[in-house]
C-alpha positions, 0 to 999 in steps of 0.5 A: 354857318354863316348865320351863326356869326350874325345876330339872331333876332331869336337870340337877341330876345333871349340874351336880353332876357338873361340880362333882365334876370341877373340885373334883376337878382343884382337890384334884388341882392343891392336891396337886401345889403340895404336892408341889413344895413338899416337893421345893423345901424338901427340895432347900433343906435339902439344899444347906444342909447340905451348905454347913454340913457342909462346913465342920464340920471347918475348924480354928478357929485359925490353923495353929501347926505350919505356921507354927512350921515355916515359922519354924524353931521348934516350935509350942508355942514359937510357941503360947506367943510369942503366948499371951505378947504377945497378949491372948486373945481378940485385939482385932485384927491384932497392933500393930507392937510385939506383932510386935517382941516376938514376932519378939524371943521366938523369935529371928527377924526381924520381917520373917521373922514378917510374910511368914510371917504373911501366908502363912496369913492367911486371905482374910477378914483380908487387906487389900483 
């Protein structure tokens, strides 16, 4: 009994052993957290991007040709209405006598101008 209490060389081999085995899973468990974690980001970045790259080639401004067109008039006529009666930047939506002198300078009606407008009004600017 009295060698029991002692350290055994015969178990002192198997004790390091063990040690080498469950520091072994543990580096093994460390490296595959790793490797989740590289895949986690990557997959993150990569939706990312492409949420930002899809919108890499929208058009900042509104579509002048599109909506002379719709009014009857070219777009650099319809460019230089709103250069001539909107402040740059603007502050907001154009006020009722900022229409009355757009309509007035390219010949239509306010009504006319307010529908068409209201056509290419982006969703984020429509009133809810």
């Amino acid at each position: 009994m009295a060698a029991s209490g002692r350290n055994n060389p015969g178990t002192s081999w198997r004790s390091a052993l063990q040690s080498n085995k469950t520091s072994t899973r543990a580096d093994r468990r460390s490296l595959a957290y790793g490797m989740m974690d590289v895949l986690v980001i990557a997959a993150c970045s990569l939706t990312f991007a492409a949420a930002i790259g899809s919108r890499h080639g929208e058009p900042k401004g509104p579509p002048f040709a599109l909506i002379a067109q719709d009014l009857g008039t070219t777009p650099d006529a319809f460019r230089h209405a709103i250069e001539q009666v909107l402040p740059r930047p603007p502050a907001g939506p154009p006020t009722d006598a900022q229409k009355q002198q757009i309509a007035s300078v390219l010949d239509v009606s306010v009504d006319r101008l307010e529908s068409v407008m209201e056509k290419y009004r982006p969703d984020r600017l429509r009133p809810r």
